[in-house]
Structure formats: C-alpha cells, structure tokens
N, CA, C and O atoms as CSV, one atom per row, in Angstrom:
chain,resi,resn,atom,element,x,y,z
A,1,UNK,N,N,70.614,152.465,42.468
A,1,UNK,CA,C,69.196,152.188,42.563
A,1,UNK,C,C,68.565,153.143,43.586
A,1,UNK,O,O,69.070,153.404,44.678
A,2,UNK,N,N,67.452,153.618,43.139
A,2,UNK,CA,C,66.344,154.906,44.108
A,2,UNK,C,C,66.078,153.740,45.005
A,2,UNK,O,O,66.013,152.574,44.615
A,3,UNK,N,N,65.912,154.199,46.392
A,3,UNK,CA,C,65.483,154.195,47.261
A,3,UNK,C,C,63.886,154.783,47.297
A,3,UNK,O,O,63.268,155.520,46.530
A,4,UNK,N,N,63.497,154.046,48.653
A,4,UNK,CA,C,61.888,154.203,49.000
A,4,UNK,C,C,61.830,155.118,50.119
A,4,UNK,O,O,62.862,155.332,50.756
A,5,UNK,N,N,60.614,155.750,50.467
A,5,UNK,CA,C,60.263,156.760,51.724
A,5,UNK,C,C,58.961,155.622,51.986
A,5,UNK,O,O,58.433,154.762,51.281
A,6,UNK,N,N,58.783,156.056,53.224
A,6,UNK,CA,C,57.519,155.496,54.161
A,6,UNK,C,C,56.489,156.925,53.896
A,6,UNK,O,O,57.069,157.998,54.064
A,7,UNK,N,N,55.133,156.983,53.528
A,7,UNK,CA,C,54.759,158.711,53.840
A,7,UNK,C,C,53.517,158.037,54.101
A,7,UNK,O,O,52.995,157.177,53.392
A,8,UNK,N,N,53.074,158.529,55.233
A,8,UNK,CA,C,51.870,159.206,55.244
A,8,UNK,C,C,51.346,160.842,55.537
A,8,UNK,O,O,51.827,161.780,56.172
A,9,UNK,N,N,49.884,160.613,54.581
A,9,UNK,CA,C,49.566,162.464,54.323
A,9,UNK,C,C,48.133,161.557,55.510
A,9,UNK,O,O,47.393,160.576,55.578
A,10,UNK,N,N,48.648,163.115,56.389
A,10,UNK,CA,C,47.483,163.111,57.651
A,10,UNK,C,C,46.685,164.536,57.885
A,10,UNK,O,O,47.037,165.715,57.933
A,11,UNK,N,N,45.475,163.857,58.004
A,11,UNK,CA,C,44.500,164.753,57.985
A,11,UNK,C,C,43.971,165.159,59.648
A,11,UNK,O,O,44.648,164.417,60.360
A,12,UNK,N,N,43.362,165.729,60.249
A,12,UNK,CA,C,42.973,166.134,61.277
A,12,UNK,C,C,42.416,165.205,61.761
A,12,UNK,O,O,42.782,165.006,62.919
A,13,UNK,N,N,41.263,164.146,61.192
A,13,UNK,CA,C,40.576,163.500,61.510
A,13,UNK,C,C,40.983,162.007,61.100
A,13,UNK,O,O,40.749,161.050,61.839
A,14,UNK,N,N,41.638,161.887,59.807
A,14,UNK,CA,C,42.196,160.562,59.207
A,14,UNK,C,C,43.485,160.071,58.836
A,14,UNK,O,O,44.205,160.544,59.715
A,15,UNK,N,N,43.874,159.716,58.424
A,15,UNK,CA,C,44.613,159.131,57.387
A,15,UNK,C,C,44.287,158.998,55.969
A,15,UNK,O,O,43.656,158.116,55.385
A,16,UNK,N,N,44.798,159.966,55.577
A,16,UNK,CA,C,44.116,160.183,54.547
A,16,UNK,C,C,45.120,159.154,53.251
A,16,UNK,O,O,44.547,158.563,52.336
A,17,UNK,N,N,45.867,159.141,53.345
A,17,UNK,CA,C,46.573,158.255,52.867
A,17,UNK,C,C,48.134,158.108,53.056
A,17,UNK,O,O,48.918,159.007,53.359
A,18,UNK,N,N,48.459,156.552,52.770
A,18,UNK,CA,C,49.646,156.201,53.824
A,18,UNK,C,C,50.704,154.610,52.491
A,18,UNK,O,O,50.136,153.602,52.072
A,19,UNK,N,N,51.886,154.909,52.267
A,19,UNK,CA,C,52.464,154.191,52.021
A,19,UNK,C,C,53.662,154.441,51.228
A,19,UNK,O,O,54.145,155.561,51.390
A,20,UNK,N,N,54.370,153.521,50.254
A,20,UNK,CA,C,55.662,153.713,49.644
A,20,UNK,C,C,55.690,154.866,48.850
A,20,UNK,O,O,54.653,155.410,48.470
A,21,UNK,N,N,56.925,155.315,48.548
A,21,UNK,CA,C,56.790,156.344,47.590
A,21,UNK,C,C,58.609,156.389,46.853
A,21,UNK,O,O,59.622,155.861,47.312
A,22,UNK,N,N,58.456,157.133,45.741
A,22,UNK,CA,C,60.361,157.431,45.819
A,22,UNK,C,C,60.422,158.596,46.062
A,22,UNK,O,O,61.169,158.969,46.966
A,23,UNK,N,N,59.318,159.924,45.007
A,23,UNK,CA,C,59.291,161.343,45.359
A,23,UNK,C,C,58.429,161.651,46.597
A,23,UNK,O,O,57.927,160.810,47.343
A,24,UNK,N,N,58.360,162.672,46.673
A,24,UNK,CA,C,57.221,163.532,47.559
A,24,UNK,C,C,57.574,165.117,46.968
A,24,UNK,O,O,58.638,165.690,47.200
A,25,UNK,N,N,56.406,165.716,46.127
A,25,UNK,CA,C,57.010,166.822,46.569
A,25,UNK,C,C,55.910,167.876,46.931
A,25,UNK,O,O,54.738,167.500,46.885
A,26,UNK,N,N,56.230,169.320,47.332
A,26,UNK,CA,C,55.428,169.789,48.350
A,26,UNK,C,C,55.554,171.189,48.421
A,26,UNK,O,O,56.628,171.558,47.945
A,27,UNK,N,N,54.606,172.407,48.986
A,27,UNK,CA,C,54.997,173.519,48.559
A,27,UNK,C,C,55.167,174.109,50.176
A,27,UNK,O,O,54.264,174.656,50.808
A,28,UNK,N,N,56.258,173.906,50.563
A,28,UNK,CA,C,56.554,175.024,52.145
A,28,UNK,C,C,56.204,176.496,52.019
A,28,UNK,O,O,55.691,176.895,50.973
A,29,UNK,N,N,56.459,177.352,53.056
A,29,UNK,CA,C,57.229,178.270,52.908
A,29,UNK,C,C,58.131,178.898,52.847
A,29,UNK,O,O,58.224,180.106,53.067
A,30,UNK,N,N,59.116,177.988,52.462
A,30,UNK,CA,C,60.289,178.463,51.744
A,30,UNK,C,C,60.433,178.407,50.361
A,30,UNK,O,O,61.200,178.990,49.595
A,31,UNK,N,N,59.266,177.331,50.139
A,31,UNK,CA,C,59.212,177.152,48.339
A,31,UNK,C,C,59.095,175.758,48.055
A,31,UNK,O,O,58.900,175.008,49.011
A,32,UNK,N,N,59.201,175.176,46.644
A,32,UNK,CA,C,58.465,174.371,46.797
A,32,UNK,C,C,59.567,173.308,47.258
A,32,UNK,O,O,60.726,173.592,46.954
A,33,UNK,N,N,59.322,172.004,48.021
A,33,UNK,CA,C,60.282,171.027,47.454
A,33,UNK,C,C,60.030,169.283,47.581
A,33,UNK,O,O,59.057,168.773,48.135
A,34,UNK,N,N,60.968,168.664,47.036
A,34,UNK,CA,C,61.168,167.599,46.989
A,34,UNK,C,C,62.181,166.730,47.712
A,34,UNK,O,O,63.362,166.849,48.038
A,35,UNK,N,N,61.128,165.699,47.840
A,35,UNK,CA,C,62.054,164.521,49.294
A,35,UNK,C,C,62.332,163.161,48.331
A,35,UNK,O,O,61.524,162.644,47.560
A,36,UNK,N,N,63.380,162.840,48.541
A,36,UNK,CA,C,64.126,161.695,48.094
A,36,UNK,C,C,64.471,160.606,49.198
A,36,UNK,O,O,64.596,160.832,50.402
A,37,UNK,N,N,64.613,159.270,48.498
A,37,UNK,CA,C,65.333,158.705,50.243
A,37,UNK,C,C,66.628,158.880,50.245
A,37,UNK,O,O,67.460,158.765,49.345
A,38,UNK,N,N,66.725,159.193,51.434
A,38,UNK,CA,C,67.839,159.449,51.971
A,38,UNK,C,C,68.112,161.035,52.519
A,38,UNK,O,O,69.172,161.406,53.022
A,39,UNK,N,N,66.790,161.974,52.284
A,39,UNK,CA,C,67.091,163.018,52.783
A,39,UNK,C,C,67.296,163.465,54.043
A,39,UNK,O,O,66.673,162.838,54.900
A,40,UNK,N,N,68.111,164.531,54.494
A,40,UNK,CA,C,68.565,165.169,55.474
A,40,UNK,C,C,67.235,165.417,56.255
A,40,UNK,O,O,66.285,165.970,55.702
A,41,UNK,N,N,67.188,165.001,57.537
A,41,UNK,CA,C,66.164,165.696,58.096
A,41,UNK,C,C,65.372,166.909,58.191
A,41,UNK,O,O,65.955,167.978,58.375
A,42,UNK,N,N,64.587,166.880,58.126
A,42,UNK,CA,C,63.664,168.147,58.555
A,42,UNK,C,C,62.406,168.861,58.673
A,42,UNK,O,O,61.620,168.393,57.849
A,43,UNK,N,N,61.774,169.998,59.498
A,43,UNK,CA,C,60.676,170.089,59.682
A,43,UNK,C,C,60.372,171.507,59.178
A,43,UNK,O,O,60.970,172.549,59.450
A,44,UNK,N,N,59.159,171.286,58.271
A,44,UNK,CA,C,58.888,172.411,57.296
A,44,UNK,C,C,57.521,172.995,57.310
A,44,UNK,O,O,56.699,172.219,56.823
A,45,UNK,N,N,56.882,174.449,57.835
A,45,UNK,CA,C,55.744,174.614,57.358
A,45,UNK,C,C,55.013,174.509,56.072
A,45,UNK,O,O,55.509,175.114,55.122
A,46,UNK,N,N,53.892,173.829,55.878
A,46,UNK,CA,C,53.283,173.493,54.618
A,46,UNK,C,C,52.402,174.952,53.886
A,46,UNK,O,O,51.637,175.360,54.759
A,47,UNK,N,N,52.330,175.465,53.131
A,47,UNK,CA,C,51.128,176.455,52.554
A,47,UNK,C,C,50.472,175.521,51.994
A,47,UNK,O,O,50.689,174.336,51.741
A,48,UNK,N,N,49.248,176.569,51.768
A,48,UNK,CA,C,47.890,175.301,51.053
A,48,UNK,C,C,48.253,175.280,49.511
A,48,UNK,O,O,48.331,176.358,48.922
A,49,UNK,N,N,48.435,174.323,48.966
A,49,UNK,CA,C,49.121,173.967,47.578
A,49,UNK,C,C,48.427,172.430,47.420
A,49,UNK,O,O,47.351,172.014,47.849
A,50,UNK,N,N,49.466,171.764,46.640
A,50,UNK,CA,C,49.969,170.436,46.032
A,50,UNK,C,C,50.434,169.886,46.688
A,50,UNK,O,O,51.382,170.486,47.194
A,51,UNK,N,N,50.187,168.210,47.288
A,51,UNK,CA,C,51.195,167.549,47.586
A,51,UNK,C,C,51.143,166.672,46.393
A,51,UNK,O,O,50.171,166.469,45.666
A,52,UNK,N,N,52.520,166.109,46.291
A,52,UNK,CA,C,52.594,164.976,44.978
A,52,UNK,C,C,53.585,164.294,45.003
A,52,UNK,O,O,54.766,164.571,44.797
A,53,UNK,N,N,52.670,162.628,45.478
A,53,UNK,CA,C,53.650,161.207,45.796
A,53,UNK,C,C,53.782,160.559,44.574
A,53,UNK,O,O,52.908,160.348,43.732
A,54,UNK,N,N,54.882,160.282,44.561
A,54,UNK,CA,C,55.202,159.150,43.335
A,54,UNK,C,C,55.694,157.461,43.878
A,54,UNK,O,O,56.737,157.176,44.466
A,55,UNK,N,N,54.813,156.715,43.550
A,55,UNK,CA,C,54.896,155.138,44.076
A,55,UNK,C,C,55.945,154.469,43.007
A,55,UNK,O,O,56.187,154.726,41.828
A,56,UNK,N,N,56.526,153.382,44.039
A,56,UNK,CA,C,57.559,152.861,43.250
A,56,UNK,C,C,57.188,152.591,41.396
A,56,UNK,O,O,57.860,152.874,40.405
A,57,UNK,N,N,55.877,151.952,41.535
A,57,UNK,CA,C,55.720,151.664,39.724
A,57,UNK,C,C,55.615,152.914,39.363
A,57,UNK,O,O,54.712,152.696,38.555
A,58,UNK,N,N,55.789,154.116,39.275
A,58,UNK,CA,C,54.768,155.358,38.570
A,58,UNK,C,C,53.828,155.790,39.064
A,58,UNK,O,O,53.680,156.966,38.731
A,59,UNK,N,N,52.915,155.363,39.856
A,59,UNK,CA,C,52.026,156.027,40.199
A,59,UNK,C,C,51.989,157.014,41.139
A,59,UNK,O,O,52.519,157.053,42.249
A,60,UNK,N,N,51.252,157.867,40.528
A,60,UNK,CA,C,50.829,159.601,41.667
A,60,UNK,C,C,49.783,159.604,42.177
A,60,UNK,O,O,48.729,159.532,41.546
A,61,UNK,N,N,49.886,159.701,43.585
A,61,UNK,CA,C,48.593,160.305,44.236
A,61,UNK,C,C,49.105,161.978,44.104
A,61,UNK,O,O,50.229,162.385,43.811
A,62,UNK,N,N,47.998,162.692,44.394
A,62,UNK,CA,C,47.399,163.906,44.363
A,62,UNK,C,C,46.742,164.760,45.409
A,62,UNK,O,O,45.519,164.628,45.446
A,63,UNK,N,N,47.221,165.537,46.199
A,63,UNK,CA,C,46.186,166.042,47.203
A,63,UNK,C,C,46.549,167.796,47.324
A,63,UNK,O,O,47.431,168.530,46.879
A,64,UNK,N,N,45.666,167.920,47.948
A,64,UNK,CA,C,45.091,169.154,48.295
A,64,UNK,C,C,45.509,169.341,49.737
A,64,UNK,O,O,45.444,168.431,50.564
A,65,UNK,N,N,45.923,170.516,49.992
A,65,UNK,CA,C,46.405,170.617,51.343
A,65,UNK,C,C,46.500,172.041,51.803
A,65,UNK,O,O,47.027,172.866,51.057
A,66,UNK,N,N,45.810,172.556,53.525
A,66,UNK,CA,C,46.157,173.699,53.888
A,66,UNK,C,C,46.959,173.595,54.307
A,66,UNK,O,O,47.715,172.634,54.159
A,67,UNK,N,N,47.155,174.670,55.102
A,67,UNK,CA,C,48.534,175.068,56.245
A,67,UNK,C,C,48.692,173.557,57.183
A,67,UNK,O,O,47.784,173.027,57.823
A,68,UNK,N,N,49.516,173.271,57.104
A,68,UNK,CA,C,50.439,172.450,57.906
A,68,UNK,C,C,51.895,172.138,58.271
A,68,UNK,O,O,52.609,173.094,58.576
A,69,UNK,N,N,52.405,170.916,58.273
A,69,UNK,CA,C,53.859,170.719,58.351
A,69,UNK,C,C,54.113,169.447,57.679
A,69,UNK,O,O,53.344,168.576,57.273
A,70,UNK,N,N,55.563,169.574,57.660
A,70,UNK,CA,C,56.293,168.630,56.557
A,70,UNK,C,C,57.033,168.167,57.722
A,70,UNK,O,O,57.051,168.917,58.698
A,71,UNK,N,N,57.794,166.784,57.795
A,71,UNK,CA,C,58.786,166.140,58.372
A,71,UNK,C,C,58.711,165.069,57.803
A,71,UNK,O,O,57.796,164.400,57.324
A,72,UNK,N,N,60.224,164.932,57.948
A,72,UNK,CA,C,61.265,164.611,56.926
A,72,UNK,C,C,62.379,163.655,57.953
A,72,UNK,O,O,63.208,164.228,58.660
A,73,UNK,N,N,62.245,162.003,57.905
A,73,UNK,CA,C,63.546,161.870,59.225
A,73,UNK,C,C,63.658,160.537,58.650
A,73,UNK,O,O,62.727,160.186,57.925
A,74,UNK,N,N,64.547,159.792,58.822
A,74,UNK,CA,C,64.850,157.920,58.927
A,74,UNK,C,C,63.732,157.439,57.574
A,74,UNK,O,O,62.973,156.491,57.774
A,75,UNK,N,N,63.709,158.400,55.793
A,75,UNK,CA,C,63.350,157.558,55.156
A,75,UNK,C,C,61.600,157.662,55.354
A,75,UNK,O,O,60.803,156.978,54.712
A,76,UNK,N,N,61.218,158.732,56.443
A,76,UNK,CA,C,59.853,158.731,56.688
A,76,UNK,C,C,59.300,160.332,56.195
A,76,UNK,O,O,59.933,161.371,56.383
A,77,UNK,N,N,58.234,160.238,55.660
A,77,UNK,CA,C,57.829,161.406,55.412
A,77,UNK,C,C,56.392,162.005,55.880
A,77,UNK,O,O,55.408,161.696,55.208
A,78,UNK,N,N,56.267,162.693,56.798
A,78,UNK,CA,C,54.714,162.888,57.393
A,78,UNK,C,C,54.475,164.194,56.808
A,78,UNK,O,O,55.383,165.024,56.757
A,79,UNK,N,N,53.064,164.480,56.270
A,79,UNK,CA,C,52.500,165.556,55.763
A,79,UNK,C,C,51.168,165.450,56.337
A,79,UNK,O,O,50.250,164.656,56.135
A,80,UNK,N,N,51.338,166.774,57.349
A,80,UNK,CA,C,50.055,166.607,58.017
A,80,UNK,C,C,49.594,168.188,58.046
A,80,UNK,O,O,50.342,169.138,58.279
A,81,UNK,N,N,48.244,168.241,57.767
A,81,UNK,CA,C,47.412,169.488,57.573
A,81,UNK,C,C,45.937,168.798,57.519
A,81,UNK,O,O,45.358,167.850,56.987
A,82,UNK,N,N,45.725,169.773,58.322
A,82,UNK,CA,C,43.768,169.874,58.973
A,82,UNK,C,C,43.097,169.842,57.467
A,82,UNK,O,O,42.040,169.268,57.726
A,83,UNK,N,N,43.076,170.025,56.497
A,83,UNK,CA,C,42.777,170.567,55.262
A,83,UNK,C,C,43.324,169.837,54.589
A,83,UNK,O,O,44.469,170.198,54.313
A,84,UNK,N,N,42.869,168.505,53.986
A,84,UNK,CA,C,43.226,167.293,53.185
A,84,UNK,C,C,42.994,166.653,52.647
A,84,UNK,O,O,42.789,165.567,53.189
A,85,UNK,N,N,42.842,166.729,51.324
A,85,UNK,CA,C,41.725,165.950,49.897
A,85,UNK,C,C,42.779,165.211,48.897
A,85,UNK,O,O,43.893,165.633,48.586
A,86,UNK,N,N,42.249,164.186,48.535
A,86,UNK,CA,C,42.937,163.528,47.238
A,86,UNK,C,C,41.959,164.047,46.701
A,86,UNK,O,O,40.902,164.522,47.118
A,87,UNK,N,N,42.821,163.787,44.870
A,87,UNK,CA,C,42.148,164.232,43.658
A,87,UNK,C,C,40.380,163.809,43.894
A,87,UNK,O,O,39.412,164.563,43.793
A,88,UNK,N,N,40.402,162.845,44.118
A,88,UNK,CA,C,38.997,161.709,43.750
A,88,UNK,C,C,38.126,161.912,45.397
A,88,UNK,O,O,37.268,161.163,45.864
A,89,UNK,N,N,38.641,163.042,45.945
A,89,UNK,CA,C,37.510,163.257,46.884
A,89,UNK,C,C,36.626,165.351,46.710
A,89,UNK,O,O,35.924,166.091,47.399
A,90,UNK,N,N,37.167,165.372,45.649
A,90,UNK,CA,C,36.982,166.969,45.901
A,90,UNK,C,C,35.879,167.063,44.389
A,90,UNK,O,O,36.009,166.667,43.231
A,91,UNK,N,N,35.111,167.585,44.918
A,91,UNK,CA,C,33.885,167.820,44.255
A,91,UNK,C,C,33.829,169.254,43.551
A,91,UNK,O,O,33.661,170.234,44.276
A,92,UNK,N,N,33.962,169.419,42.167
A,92,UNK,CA,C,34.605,170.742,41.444
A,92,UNK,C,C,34.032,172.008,41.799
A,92,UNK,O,O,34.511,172.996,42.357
A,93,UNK,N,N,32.550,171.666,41.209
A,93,UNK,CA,C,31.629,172.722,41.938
A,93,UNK,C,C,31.437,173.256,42.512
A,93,UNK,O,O,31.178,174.432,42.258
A,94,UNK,N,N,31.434,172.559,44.130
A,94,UNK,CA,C,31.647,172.717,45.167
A,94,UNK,C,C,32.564,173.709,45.471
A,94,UNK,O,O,32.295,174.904,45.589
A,95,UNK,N,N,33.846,173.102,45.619
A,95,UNK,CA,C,34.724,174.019,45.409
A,95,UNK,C,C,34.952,175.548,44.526
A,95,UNK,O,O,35.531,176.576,44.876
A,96,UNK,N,N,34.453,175.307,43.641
A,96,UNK,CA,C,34.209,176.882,42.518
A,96,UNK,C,C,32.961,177.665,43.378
A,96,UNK,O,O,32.824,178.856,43.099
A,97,UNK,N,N,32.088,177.122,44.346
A,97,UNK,CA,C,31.553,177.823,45.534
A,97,UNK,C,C,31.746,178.430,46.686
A,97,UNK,O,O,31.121,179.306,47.284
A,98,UNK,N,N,32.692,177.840,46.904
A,98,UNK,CA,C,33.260,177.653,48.172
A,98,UNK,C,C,34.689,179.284,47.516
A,98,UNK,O,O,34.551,180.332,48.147
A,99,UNK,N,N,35.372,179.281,46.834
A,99,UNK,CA,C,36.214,179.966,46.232
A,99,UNK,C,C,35.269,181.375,46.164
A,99,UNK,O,O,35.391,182.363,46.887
A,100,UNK,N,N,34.617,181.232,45.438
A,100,UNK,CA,C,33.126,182.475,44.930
A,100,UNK,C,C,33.604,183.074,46.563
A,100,UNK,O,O,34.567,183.807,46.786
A,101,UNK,N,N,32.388,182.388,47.838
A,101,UNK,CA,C,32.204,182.591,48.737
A,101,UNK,C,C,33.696,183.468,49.683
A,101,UNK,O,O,33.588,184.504,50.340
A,102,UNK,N,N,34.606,182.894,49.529
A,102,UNK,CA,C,35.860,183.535,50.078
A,102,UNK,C,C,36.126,184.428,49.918
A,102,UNK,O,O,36.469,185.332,50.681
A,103,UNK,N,N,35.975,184.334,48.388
A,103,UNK,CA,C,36.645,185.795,47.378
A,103,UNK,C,C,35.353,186.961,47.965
A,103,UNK,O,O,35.857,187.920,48.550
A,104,UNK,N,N,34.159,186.989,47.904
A,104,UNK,CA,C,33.078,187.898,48.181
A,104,UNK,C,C,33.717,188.344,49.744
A,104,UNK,O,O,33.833,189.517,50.100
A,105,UNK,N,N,34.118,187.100,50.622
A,105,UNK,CA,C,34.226,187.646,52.303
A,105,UNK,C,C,35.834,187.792,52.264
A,105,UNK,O,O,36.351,187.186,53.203
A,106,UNK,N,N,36.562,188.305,51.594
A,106,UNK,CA,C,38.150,188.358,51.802
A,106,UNK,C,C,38.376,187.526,52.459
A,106,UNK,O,O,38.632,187.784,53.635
A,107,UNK,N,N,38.382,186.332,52.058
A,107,UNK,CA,C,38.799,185.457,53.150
A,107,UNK,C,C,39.723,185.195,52.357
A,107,UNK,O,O,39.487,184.738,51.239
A,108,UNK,N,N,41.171,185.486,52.880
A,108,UNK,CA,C,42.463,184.962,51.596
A,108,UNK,C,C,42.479,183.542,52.009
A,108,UNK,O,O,41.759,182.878,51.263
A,109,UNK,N,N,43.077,182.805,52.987
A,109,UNK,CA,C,43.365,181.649,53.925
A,109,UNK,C,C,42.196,180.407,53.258
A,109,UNK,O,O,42.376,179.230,52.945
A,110,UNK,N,N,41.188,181.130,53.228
A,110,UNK,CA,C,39.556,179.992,52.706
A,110,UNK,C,C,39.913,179.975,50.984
A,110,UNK,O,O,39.904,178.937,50.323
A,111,UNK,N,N,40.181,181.157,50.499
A,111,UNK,CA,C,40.256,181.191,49.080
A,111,UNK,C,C,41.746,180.525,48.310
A,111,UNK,O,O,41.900,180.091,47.168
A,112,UNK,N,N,42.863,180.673,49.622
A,112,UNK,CA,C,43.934,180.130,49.029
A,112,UNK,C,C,44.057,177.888,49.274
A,112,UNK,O,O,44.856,177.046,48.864
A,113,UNK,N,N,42.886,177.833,50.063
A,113,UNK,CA,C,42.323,176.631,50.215
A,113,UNK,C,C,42.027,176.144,48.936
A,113,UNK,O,O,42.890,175.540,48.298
A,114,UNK,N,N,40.759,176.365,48.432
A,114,UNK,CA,C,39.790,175.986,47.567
A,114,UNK,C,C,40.862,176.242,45.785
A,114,UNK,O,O,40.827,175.514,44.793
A,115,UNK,N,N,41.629,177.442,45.993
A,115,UNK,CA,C,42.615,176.900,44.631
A,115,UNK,C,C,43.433,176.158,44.883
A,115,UNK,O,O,43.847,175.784,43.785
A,116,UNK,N,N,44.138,175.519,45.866
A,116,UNK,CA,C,44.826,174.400,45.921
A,116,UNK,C,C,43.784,173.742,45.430
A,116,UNK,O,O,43.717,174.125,44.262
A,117,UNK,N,N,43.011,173.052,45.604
A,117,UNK,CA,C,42.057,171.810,45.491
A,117,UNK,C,C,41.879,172.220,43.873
A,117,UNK,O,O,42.333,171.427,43.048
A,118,UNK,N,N,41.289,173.327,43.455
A,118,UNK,CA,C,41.295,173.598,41.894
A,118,UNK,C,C,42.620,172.922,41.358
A,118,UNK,O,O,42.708,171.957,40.598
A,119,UNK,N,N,43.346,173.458,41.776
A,119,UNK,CA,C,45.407,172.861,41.129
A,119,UNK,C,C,45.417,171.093,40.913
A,119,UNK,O,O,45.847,170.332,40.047
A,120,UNK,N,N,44.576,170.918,42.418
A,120,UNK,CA,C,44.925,169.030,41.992
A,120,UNK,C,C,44.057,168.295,40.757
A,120,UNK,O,O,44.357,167.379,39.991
A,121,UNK,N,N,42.812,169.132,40.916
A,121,UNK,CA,C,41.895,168.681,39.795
A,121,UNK,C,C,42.558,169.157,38.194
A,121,UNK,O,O,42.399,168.364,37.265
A,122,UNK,N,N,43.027,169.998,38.037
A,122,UNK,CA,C,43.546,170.284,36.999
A,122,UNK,C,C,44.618,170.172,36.439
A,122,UNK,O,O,44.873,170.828,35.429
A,123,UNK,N,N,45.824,168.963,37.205
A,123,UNK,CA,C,46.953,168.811,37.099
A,123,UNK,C,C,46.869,167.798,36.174
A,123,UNK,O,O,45.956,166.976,36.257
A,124,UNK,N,N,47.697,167.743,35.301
A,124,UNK,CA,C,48.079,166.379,34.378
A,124,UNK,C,C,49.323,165.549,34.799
A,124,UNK,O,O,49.643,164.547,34.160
C-alpha cells in the first residue's frame, strides 16, 4: 500500500497551498522529479516550471512556480518559491502580456515565469 507525504507549496507571502498527497512532482535543476513516501532526503533548487500534487483520491492540484527550492525529509515535502499560482488563480491574458512584455525587454527569468503559468493552464 502507497504511502502519504505532508506538502505544502509556499509562497513568499502565503501558503499557497498545504496538505496530503502520494506524488509530487517538480522540475529542479537537475531535471524533472518525483517524490514518493518514503523518499530519501533532500534539498533541491526549483526552475520556474510545474509543480504537480496528486491527493490520495486522484486529485491534482496545479501550480506555477519560479526559482525556488524543494525539500524533501520525514514524509514532508516543502516547495517554496516567491513566484506561486495555482491553476484557478492565473489570469490567461494577463499572462500572454506579461510574456509579450519580457520577450520585448529580454527578460529571460520574467519570460521563463509567465510560460510556466501558460504550462499549468494548458495541462490536461
């Protein structure tokens, strides 16, 4: 029988969301990966990507995430980055502005932001 993780995904300012899960998975810089319970400890820089929890019934949350860190210890999983949206807070438009705007000022860091957030909206 799968085992459970504790996770909360933390934002600069909130909690952006916090509870059971069996997966987590996540894009470091080492690539992408996935936490199970029972994994080996550890602490991982985050790139701005996908995070993606899976709750004991099936269900996925979805978020959007910049540069941060991953840790990984006792069954607990913290994902914390300044830069932190679920699916159902990111406004498309917006974002396809915000992307425009980056791409015009080379801003790679702002532009590799705003396609993460594109990725969660468009994930099935």
């Amino acid at each position: 029988m799968a085992g459970t993780l504790q996770v909360e995904l933390v934002a600069a300012d909130r909690v952006v969301w916090s509870g059971e899960a069996v997966r987590v998975l996540a894009r470091t810089a080492s690539g992408d990966l996935g936490v199970l319970a029972n994994h080996a400890p550890l602490l991982s820089v985050l790139v701005p990507g996908v995070v993606e929890i899976e709750a004991p019934g099936g269900d996925r949350v979805r978020a959007a995430v910049g540069e941060g860190f991953l840790s990984v210890a006792d069954n607990r999983v913290s994902v914390l980055s300044e830069d932190t949206f679920l699916a159902e807070e990111i406004d498309e438009s917006a974002v396809r502005a915000d992307l425009d705007q980056a791409l015009a000022d080379g801003d790679d860091a702002a532009a590799s932001r705003a396609e993460a957030k594109l990725r969660v909206l468009h994930r099935s």
